[in-house]
Kinemage of the C-alpha trace (Angstrom):
@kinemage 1
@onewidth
@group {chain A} dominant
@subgroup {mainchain}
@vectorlist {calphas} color= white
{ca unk a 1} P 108.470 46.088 -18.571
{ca unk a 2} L 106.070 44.723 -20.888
{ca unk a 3} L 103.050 46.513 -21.487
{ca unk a 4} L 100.080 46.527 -19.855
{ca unk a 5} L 97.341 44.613 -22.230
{ca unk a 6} L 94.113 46.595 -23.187
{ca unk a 7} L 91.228 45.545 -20.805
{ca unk a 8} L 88.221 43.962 -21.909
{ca unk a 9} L 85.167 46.244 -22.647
{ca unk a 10} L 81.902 44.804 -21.231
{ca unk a 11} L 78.991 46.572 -22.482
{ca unk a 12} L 75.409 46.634 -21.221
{ca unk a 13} L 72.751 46.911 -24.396
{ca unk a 14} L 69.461 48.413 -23.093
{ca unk a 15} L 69.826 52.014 -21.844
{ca unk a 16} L 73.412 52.065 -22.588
{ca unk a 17} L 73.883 51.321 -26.887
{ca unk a 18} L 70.122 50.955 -27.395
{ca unk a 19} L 67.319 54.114 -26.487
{ca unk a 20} L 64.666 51.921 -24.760
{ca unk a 21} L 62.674 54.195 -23.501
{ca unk a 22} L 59.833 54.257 -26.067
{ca unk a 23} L 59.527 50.988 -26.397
{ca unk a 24} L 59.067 50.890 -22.485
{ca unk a 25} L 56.338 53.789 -22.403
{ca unk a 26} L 54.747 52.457 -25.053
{ca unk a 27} L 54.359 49.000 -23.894
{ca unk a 28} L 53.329 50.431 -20.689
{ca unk a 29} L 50.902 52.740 -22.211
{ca unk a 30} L 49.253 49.523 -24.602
{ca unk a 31} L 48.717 47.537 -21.281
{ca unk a 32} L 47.562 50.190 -18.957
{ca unk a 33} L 45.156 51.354 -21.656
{ca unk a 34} L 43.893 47.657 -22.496
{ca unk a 35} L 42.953 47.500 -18.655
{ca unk a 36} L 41.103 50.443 -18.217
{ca unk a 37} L 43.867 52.991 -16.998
{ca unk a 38} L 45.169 56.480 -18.124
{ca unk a 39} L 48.605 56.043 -19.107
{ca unk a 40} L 51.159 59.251 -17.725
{ca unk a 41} L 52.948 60.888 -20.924
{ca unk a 42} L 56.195 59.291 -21.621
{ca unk a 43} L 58.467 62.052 -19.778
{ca unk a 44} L 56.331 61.367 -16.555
{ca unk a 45} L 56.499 58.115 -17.012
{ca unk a 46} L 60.277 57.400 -17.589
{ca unk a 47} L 61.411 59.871 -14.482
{ca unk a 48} L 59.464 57.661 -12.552
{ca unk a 49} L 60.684 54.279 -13.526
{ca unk a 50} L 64.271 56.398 -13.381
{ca unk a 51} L 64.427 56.757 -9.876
{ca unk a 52} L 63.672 52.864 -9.800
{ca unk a 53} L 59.473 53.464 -8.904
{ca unk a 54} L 58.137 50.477 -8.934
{ca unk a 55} L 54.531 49.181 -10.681
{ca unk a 56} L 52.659 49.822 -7.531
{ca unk a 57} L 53.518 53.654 -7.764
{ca unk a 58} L 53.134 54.009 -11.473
{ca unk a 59} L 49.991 52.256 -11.828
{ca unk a 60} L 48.107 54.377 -8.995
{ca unk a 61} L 49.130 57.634 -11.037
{ca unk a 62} L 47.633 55.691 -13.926
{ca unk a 63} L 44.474 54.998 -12.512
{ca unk a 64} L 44.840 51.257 -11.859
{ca unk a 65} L 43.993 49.991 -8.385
{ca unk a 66} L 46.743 46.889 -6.573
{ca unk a 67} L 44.133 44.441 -7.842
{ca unk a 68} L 45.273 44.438 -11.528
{ca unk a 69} L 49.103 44.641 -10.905
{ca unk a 70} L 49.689 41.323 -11.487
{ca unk a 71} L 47.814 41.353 -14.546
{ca unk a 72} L 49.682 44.390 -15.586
{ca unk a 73} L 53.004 42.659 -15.053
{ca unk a 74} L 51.741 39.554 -17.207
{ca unk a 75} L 50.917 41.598 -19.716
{ca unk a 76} L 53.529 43.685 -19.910
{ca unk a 77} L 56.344 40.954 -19.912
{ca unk a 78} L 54.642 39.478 -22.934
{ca unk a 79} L 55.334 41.874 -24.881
{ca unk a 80} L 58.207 43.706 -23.860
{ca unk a 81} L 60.198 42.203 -26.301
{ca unk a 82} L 57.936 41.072 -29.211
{ca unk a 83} L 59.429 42.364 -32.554
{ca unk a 84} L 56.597 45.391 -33.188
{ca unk a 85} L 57.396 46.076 -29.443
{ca unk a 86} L 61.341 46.012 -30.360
{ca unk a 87} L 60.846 48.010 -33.529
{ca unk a 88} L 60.466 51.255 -31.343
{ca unk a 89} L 64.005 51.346 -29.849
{ca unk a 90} L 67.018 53.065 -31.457
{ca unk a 91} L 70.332 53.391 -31.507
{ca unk a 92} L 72.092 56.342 -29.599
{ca unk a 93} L 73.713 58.310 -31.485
{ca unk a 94} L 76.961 57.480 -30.182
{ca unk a 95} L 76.889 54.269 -30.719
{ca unk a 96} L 78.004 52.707 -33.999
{ca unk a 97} L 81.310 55.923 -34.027
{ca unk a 98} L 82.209 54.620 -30.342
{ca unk a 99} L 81.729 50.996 -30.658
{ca unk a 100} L 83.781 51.156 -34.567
{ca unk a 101} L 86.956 53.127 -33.008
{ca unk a 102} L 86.753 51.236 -29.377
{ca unk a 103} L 86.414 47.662 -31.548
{ca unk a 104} L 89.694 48.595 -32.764
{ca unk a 105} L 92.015 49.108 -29.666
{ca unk a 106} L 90.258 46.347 -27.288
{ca unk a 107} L 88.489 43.431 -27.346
{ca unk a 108} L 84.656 44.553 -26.789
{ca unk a 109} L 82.306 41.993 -25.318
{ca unk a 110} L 78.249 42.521 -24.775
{ca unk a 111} L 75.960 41.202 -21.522
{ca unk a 112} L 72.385 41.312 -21.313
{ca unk a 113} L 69.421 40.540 -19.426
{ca unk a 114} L 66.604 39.687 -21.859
{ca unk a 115} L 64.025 36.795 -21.981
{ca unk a 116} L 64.491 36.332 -25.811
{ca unk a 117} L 67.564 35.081 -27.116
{ca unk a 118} L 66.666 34.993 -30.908
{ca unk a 119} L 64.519 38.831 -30.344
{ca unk a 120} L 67.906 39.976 -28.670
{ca unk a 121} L 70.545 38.411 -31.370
{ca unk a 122} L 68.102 39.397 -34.165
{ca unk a 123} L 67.936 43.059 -32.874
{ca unk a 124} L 71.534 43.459 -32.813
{ca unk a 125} L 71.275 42.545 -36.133
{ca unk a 126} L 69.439 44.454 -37.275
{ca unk a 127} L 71.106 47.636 -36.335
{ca unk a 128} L 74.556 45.842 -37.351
{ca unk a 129} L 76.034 45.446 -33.810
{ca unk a 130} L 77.128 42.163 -33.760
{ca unk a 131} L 80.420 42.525 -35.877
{ca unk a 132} L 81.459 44.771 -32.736
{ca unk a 133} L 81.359 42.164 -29.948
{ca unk a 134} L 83.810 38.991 -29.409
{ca unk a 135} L 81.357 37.478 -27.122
{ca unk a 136} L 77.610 37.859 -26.605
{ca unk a 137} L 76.096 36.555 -23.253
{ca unk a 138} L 72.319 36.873 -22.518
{ca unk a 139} L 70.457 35.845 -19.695
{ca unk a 140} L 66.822 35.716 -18.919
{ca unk a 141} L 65.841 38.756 -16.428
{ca unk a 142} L 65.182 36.977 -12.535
{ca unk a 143} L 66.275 37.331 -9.175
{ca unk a 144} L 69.441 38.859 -8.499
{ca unk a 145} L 70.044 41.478 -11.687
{ca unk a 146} L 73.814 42.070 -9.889
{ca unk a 147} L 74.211 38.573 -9.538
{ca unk a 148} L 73.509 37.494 -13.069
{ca unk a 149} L 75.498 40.237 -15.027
{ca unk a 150} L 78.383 38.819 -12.817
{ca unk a 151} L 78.001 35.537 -13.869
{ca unk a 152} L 77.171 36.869 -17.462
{ca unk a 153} L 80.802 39.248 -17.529
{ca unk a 154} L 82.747 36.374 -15.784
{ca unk a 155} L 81.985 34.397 -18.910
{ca unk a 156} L 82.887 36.881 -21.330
{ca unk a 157} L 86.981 38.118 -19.838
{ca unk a 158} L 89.714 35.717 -19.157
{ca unk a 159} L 90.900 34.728 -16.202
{ca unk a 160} L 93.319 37.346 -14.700
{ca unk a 161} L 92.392 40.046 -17.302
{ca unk a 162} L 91.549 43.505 -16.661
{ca unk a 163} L 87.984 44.737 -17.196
{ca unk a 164} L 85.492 47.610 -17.820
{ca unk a 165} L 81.902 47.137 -17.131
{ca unk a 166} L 79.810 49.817 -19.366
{ca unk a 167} L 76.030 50.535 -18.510
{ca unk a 168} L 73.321 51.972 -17.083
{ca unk a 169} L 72.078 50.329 -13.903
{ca unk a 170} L 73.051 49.830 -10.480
{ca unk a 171} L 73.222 45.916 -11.085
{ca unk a 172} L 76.282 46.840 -13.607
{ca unk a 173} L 78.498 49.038 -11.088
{ca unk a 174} L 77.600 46.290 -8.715
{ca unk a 175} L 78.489 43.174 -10.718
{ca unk a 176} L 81.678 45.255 -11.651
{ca unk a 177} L 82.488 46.015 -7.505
{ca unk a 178} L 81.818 42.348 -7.030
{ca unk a 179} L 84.601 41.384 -9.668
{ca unk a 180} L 87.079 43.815 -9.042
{ca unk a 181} L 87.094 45.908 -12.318
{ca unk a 182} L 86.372 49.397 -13.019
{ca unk a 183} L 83.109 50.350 -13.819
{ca unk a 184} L 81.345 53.495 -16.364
{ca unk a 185} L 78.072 54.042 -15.592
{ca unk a 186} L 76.134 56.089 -18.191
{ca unk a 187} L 73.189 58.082 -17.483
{ca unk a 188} L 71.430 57.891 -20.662
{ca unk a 189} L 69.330 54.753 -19.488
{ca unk a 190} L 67.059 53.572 -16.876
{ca unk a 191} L 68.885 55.306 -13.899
{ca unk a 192} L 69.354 58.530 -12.883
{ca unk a 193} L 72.550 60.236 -12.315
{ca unk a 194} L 72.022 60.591 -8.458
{ca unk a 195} L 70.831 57.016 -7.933
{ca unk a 196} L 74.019 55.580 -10.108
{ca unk a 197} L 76.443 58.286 -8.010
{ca unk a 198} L 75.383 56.439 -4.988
{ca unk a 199} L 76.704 53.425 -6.503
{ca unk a 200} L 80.282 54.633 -6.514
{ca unk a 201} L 81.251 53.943 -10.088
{ca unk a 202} L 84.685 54.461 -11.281
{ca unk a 203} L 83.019 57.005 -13.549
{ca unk a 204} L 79.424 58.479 -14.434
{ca unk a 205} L 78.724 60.216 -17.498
{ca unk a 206} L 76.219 61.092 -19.915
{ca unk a 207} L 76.091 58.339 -22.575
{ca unk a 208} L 77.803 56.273 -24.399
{ca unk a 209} L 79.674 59.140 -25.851
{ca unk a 210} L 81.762 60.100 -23.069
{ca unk a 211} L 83.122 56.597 -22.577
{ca unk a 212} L 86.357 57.067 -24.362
{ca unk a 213} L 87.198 60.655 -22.218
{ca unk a 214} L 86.215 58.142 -18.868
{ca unk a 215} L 88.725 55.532 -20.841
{ca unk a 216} L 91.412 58.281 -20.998
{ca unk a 217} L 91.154 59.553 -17.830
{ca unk a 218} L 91.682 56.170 -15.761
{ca unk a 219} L 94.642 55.413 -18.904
{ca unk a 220} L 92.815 52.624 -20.482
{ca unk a 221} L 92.702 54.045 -24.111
């Protein structure tokens, strides 16, 4: 019997290759500040947005009343992802050994939800990740996050071809349910491990570091 082809890696950026999480608190801080608030220290901040609490809860634990939400949420999605904004994520450290010996053995693709095109293909850039990836697909953040990584990973593997959807969301274990492939979810981003568990993944752990044991252990690598 011939044998079975390598499965297309689908990786998530933000949470799962990238550390986000100061460039979210401090974003968050800026903005909060600029209208008057008290913004929570970044470990406060960052358990809360974990367990998916949304602006109304954060802001009232930073001082701002529902009146200046919406302002807050203008504010903030202005510059989210301006380039001194971007300049505070990093790189797990994980990420470059993984992605170099993975890159090797399967064809590695990359999906994300951003607003900015050129920020996002610049970024990558600039911390040399593009080389990795056969196929790039980004897609402005709206509606339906499950919905749009599905479209977003349906562009990136053949018809017919076997798949495994890497990040750190819900919306990624869900786009990967709704396609039929196996999904990793990591824990290292935006989610925390009991919310993604509830999700059903194939397999949860840490980071991006214990992808190739999950790889192993379902006989993918």
């Amino acid at each position: 019997m011939p044998a079975q082809r390598p499965p297309t890696l689908v990786f998530d950026l933000d949470g799962t290759l990238l550390d986000v999480s100061a460039r979210n608190h401090h974003v968050y801080s800026t903005v909060c500040t600029s209208l008057g608030g008290q913004p929570l220290a970044r470990v406060a901040y960052w358990h809360l947005k974990r367990q998916r609490a949304g602006w109304p809860v954060i802001l009232a634990q930073s001082g701002l009343v529902e009146g200046q939400i919406p302002a807050f949420e203008a504010q903030f999605a202005e510059l989210i992802e301006v380039p001194d904004s971007l300049g505070f994520d990093v790189l797990f450290p994980e990420t470059i050994p993984v992605l170099t010996r993975l890159s090797a053995t399967h064809r590695c693709t990359l999906v994300s939800l951003r607003s900015s095109v050129t920020a996002l293909r610049a970024q990558l850039a600039v911390f040399a990740l593009t080389p990795f990836f056969d196929v790039i697909e980004i897609a402005a953040a709206g509606g339906d996050p499950a919905f749009q990584k599905a479209r977003l990973i349906r562009r990136t593997v053949p018809a017919d071809d076997p798949a495994v959807v890497i990040g750190d969301t819900e919306a990624d274990i869900m786009a990967a349910h709704a396609l039929g492939y196996v999904s990793i979810a990591v824990c290292s981003g935006i989610r925390d491990r009991d919310m993604l568990a509830r999700e059903d993944p194939s397999a949860l752990v840490d980071d991006v570091g214990g992808v190739e044991d999950a790889l192993r252990h379902a006989r993918l690598l």
